[in-house]
Each structure stands twice: as structure tokens, then as C-alpha cells.
N, C-alpha and C positions, 0 to 999 in steps of 0.2 A: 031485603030492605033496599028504596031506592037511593042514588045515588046522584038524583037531581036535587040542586040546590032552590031557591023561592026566589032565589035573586039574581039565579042566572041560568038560560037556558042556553046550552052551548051545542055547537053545530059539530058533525063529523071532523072537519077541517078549521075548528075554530083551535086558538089555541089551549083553552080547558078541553076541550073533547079529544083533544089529541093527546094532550095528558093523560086522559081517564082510561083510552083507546090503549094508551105504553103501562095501567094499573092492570087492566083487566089482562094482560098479555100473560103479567108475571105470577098472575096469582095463583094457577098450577103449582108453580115450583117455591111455594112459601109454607108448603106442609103444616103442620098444627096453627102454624102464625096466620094462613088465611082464613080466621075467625078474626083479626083485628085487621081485615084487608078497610075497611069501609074507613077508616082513620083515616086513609090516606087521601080518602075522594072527600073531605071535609078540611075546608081551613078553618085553624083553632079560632082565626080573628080575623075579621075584616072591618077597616076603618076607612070613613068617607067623608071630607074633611073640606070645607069651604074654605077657600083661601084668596078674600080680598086685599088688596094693594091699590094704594095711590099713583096711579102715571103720572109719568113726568109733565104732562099738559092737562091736571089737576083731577080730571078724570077717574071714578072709581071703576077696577075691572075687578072679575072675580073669576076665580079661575079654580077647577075640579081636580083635588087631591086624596090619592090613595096608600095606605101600608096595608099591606096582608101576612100575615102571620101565619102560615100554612101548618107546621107542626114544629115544635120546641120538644121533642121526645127525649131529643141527645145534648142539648144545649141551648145555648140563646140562640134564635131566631140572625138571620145573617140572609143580606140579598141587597143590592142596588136599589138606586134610586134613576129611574129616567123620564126626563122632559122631553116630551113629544104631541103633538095635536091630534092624534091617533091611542093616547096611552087609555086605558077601559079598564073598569074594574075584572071584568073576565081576563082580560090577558096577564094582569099584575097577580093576579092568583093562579095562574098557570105558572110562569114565571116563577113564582114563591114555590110551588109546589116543586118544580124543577133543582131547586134551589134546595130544600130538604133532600132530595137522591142527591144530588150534586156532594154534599160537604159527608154525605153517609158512604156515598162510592167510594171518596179519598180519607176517611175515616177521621177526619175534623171535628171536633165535640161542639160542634154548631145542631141547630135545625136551620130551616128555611122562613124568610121574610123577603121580601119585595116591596117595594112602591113606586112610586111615580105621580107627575102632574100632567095634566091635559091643558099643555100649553107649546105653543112653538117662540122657543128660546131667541131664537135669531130677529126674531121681531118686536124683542125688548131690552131696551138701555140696556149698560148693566148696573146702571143704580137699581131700575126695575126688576131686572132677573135679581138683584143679591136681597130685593121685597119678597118677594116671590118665595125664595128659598130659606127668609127666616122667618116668614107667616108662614110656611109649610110645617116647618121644623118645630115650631111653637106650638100648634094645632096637634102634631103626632107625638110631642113629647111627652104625652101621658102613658106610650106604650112602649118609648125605643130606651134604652138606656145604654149603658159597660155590659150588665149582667141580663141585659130582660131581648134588648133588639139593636144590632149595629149596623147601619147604613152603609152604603158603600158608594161608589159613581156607576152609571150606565149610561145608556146612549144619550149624552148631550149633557151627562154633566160630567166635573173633574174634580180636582184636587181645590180650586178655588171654591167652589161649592160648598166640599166637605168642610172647606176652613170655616164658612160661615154657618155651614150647622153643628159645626162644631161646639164654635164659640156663644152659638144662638143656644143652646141647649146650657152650657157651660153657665151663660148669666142666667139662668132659671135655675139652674138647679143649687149659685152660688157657690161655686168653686171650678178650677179647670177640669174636665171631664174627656181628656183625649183618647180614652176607649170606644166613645159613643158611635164611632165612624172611623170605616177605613179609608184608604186611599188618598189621606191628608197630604198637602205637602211637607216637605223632610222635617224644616224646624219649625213644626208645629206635631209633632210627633209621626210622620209618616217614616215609612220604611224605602231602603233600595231594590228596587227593581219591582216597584210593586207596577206600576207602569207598563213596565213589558211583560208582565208573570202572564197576560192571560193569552198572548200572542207566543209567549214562550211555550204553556204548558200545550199548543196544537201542537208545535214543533216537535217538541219531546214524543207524545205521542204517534204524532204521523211518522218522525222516525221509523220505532218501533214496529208500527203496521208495517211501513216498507219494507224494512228490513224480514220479517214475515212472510211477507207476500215477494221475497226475491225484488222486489223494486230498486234499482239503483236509483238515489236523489242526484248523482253526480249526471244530469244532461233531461232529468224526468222536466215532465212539462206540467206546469201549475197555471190551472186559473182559480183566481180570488175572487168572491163576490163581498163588499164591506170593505172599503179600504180603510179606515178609521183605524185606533189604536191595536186592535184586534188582529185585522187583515193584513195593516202595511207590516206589522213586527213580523208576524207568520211567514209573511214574502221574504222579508230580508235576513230572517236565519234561513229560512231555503236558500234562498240565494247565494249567502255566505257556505252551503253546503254541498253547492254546483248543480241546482236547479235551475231551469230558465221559469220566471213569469209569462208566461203566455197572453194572459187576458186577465185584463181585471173593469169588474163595474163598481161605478160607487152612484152616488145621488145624481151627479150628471150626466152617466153613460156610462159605454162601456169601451175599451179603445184595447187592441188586439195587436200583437208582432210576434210571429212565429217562431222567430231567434232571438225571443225574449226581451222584454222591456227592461229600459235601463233604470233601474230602482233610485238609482242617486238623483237623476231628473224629475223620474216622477212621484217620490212621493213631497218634496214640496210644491210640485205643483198640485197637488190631490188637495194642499191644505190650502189653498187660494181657492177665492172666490167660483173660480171658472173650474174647479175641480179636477179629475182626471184625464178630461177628454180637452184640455187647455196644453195637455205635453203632446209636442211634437213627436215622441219618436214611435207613435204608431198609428194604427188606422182604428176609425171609429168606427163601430158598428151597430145596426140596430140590438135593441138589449133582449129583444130574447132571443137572439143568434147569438147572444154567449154561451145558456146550453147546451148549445151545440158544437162549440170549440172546440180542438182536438187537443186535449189535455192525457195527463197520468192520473193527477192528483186536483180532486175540486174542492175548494175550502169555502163554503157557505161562512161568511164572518156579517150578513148583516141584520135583517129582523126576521121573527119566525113566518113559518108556512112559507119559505122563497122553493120548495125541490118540490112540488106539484106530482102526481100521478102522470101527466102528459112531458114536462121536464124532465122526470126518469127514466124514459123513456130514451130522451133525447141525448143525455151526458153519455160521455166515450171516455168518460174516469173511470179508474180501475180502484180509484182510492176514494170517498168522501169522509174528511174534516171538519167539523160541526164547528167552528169558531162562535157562530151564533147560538143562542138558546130555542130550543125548536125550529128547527129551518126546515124538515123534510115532515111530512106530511104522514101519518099511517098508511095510507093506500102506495104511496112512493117508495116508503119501508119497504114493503113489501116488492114491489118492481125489482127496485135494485136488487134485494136477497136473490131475489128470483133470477134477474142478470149476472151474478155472480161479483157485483160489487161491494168492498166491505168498507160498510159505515161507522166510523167512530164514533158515539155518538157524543150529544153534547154535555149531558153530565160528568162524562170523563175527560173528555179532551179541552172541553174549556174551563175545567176547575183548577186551572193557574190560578186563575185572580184572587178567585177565594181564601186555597190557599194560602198565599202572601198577605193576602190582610189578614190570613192568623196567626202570621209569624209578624204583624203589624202590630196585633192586638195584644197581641203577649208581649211582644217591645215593650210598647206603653206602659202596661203594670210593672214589668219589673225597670221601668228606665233605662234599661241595660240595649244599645242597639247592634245589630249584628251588620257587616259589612257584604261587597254584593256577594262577593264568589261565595260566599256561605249561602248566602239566600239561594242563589242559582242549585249550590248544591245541593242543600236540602229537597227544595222544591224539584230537582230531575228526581232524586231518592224516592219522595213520596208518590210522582204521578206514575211511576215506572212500577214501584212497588202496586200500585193500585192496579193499574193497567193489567199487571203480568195476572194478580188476583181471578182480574175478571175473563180476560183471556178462555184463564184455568176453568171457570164456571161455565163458558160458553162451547170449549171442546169437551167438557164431559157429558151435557149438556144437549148437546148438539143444536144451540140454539145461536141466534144472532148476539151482536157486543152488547146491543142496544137493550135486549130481555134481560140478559147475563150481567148488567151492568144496573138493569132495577133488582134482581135476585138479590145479589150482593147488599144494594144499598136500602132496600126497604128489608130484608130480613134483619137487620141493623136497628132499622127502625123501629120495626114490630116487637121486636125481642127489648127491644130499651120501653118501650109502652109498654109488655105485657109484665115487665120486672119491676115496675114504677108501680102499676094497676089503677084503678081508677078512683080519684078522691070529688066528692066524701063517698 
């Protein structure tokens, strides 16, 4: 049976074909369960959602919103929400699909969901943006609930966002509903440390790998691509572990210093206007000579397909960090393996956030909150625990983290579908 969808046809290097490329890898080693492989290359729901607003200069715009609902095998559906002018229904469904491995590696009673608007945020009020995100929120409210689908933040939105669909959902539905979404602020039912979890949980992981692979973090050299919530926390628990920052690119460039960037300078200037390449204390370079930096350790933290076939090539890391959701390509997969670099991939290493918004989510029901050091500790417990897991499947195995990390997490899945079965 095929495994092409009517309403999207996706490329080698697209982000659904790279998904399908990391299904069809693991299907080998899913033994009687790959007769329900095909569940996986299908989302349970896709929704495509008009979402007009009023501008501020009377103006009606309207603007292209999506949830995707990949599989609910193991639980409610769980995945971010990001505004971007680049967001597609193909990528939000990769994404959600990623999202189902992701919470099934860390063995979280989620499935996968996603969404996103095809909008750029910076170039609307925020009376406009908080239209934006409670016509969004009203429109998908027929699919997200506590129990059914829970939002989170992604690239370009936060914790103010979640307040507003929170409470956007909360007046439809006639009562407060602080399940419906993670990543809320504290008192509006948000958790500690949920902020740092997903910059946290590279660290913990990359640990791990180093430690592995004999790497000392005390003087290793790191370049970040994604400075954002993801990238700058990533840098500054290395940093606080005796790494130096090397290089880092965000949206403005990329700016370089061999004896290490000084973290306390530049990540407020990352967060001003003029961005990264606004701190004085290095040199700027053109951005695809990042690359080619003389790094240990490359942490990909910003949007997928950045590690290219010809890129793999080029990096002198002996570590890569997936802080992003798909960043490296299948043809690049492969390179590296090939050059003896090991990839963490990103269903394991950035399943901090996740997660922490289930240790959000369960807050909220029982109103009971837990304090950071608990949170931290939990969540080193669970990623380490996961990690070691997949580790174990890939040395016996003899396969990459990346195949060994769908094994784990879609035999999870397969077996929670085939013990369900099919209604009616």
C-alpha cells in the first residue's frame, strides 16, 4: 500500500519525506508489529483553519492556520504551536509525527500533535498577534482539549500566547481549563523550569554522549546554530560545565571567537534587535563558514533540513546535538555515520520540553506544584533513563541512536495500536 498522502506530496529533503525516509529505516526491526508500520506514514487528523482579524488600521487580514494530529495510540495528542511565514501544512505534519516518536522514546502517555500559523509575528501589534491567537485557538477548539490535544509554544510563541489560549478556550468551554496548554506562565498554572527543560534536556544528553565517546566538556569547543530559548540555555549549561562557545548563528549571522564567546554579553545582545552579530566580542563571519568551524560539539537548535548532505561533509564535530526538530537531512544521516560522527537525534535530545509540560500537565489536575530541583531531577532521571534504553537497542543492534531511537519508540506505539485494535 502507498504511503502517499492526496494532499501532500513531499520531496526527498522535505520535511515529511525525511520523516518517512527515518519510518521506512526502522521497519526492519519492528518484527510482527511492521504490519501496522503504515499507521505511522498517516496522520489520524489534519485541520486547516481560516483565521481572519481586524488590523489595527481597520483592515481585514486573514491568515493560514493549522493542527495536525499525527497518532493518539498512547494518549492525548501533545506538540507546539509556531508562528512563522514559512509554517506549511507538510512541515506541521512532520513535526506532529516527530512529536508521536518524541513523547514514545521518553515513554510519556502522550501521542503527537502540532500546529502552527502562516504568519510573521514581528510585523503585528500585539493587540494584533493576541487576534490572531484567540481566532486560532477558537477555530481548533473543536479538536484540542485536557484530554483530547494540548498545545504547547514553538518557534515564535511563549508563555503569553498560551495565556491567551488558554483563557480563549477556557471562555468556550465555560470554565477555567489550565490543562489545555503547556508552557503557561507560573500563576496561571505553569510549571518551573519548564523554560529551560528543552535546552536542559540537549545538555543532559550531550553529557552523556560525551562522556561515551571519552569527550571532556571541561575546554571542548561548541558551536550553536539557534540561539533562541533552546540554543542560548544549551550554551550556558556547557558553559557553566567548562566548554568554551565557539560560534554561534542565529537570524542575523553568525559571529566566531576561538577562546570562546562571552555568554553574559552575548546572549542579551542575541535578544535585541541587531541580534548576535551586534556583541562585540567576536568576529562575524559569512554563515555558511559556520560549518566549517573548528568545533567538538554542533548543536543544530534552529529550524529543520539546516545539516545538508554537502554541510556533513563540512562540520569537524565529533558530537552532533539535535536541539532542533529535524535539522539533518537523511542523505547527511548518513555522511556523518559514515564519518564516524554521533548524532543524537532529535526525538531524544530535545524531549526536555515535552517532558516538563507533563509534569505541567499533571500539576494542573492535581493543583499540587512541585518546586525546581524536583523538576530538574525528575526530568535528568527520565532523559537519562530513556537515553541509556536506546543506547542499549542501538549496541545490540548495531545501528545508529537515530534508527534505535524509532525502534524503541514506535514499537511503543505499534503495540499500543495493535492492543487498542481497530474500532468499529
Amino acid at each position: 500500500m502507498s504511503s502517499e498522502l492526496s494532499y501532500v506530496q513531499p520531496t526527498a529533503n522535505s520535511p515529511w519525506g525525511t520523516y518517512l525516509s527515518q519510518v521506512d529505516r526502522v521497519v526492519p526491526y519492528l518484527g510482527g508489529l511492521a504490519r501496522w508500520a503504515e499507521t505511522l506514514k498517516r496522520p489520524k487528523r489534519a485541520l486547516i483553519v481560516d483565521v481572519p482579524i481586524e488590523m489595527d488600521d481597520g483592515s481585514i487580514a486573514h491568515f493560514e492556520g493549522f493542527r495536525v494530529q499525527h497518532n493518539m495510540s498512547r494518549g492525548p495528542g501533545k506538540g507546539g504551536v509556531r508562528f512563522h511565514p514559512d509554517v506549511t501544512l507538510e512541515e506541521v505534519m512532520a513535526l506532529s509525527a516527530w512529536m508521536t516518536v518524541k513523547t514514545a522514546a521518553v515513554n510519556l502517555p502522550y501521542g503527537g500533535a502540532k500546529g502552527g500559523i502562516r504568519v510573521d509575528p514581528k510585523k503585528l501589534s500585539m493587540k494584533e498577534l493576541e487576534k490572531v491567537t484567540r481566532r486560532y485557538t477558537s477555530e481548533i477548539g473543536i479538536i484540542i482539549g485536557p484530554h483530547s490535544d494540548i498545545p504547547a509554544p514553538d518557534v515564535n510563541t511563549n508563555a503569553q500566547i498560551m495565556a491567551w489560549m488558554m483563557d480563549t478556550y477556557s471562555m468556550n468551554v465555560g470554565g477555567t481549563a489550565t490543562g489545555v496548554v503547556t508552557g503557561k506562565p507560573l500563576h496561571l498554572g505553569g510549571s518551573l523550569g519548564r523554560v529551560k527543560a528543552t535546552g536542559r534536556g540537549v545538555f543532559v544528553t550531550g553529557r552523556e554522549a560525551a562522556r561515551r565517546l571519552g569527550l571532556d566538556l571541561r575546554g571542548a569547543r561548541i558551536a550553536v546554530q539557534g540561539f533562541g530559548n533552546v540554543g542560548s540555555v544549551a550554551a550556558e549549561l556547557f558553559a557553566e560545565a567548562g566548554a568554551k562557545i565557539v560560534a554561534v548563528q542565529d537570524h542575523t549571522g553568525t559571529i566566531v571567537n576561538e577562546n570562546g564567546l562571552d555568554l553574559a554579553g552575548l546572549v542579551p545582545a542575541s535578544r535585541t534587535e541587531g541580534g548576535a552579530v551586534s556583541f562585540k566580542g567576536g568576529e562575524v563571519i559569512d554563515n555558511e563558514d559556520f560549518w566549517k568551524v573548528a568545533c567538538d560539539i554542533l548543536i543544530p537548535a534552529a529550524l529543520e533540513g539546516q545539516i545538508t548532505a554537502e554541510r556533513a561533509q563540512k562540520t569537524k564535530a565529533r558530537l552532533v546535538l539535535e536541539g532542533a526538530n529535524g535539522p539533518t537531512v537523511p542523505t547527511a544521516d548518513d555522511i556523518l555515520a559514515e564519518r564516524g560522527v554521533l548524532v543524537v537525534p532529535d526525538v531524544i535530545c530535545n524531549a526536555g520540553g515535552v517532558t516538563v509540560s507533563y509534569f505541567e500537565w499533571v500539576q494542573d489536575f492535581s493543583s499540587f506544584f512541585w518546586d525546581e530541583d524536583e523538576i530538574n531531577v525528575r526530568l535528568d532521571r527520565i532523559m537519562m533513563n530513556a537515553l541509556n534504553n536506546i543506547w542499549d537497542t542501538a549496541d545490540r543492534h548495531k545501528i545508529t541512536l537515530r534508527t534505535a531511537t524509532y525502534a524503541v519508540a514506535c514499537e511503543r506505539i505499534l503495540m499500543a495500536r495493535q492492543e487498542r485494535g481497530l474500532y468499529p
